[in-house]
N, C-alpha and C positions, 0 to 999 in steps of 0.2 A: 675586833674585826674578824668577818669568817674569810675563808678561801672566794677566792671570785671564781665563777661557774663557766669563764667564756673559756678552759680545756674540755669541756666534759664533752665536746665531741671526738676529742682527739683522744679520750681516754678510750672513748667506746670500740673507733678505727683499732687503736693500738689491741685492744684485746681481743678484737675481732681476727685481726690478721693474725696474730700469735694462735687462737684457735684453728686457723684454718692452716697456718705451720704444724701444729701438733696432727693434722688431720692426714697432712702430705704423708709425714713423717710414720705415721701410724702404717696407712696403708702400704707404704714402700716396706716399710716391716713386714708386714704379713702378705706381702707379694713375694719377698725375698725367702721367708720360711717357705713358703706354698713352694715354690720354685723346685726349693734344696729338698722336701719332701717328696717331689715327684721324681729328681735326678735320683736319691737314696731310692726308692721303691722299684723304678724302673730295672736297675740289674737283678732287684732280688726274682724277678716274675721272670725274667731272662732266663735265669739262674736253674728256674724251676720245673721251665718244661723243657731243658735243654736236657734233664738226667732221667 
């Protein structure tokens, strides 16, 4: 006897939502680096026309 097919929608939700967590989760990374590169950058330009 095989697997019965009445999950296969709840497989597709289930992967679906975990893609769009990886997607959150992505973005909030690379908003967080973006952030801390412009806080890092901002004193060095300070820095540079102050001498």
């Amino acid at each position: 006897m095989g697997k019965p097919m009445y999950n296969f929608g709840k497989n597709v939700n289930l992967k679906a939502k975990q893609q769009k967590q990886m997607d959150k989760d992505s973005k909030r990374r690379i908003a967080k680096q973006s952030k801390a590169n412009i806080k890092s950058c901002t004193p060095n330009e300070d820095s540079a026309t102050a001498e």
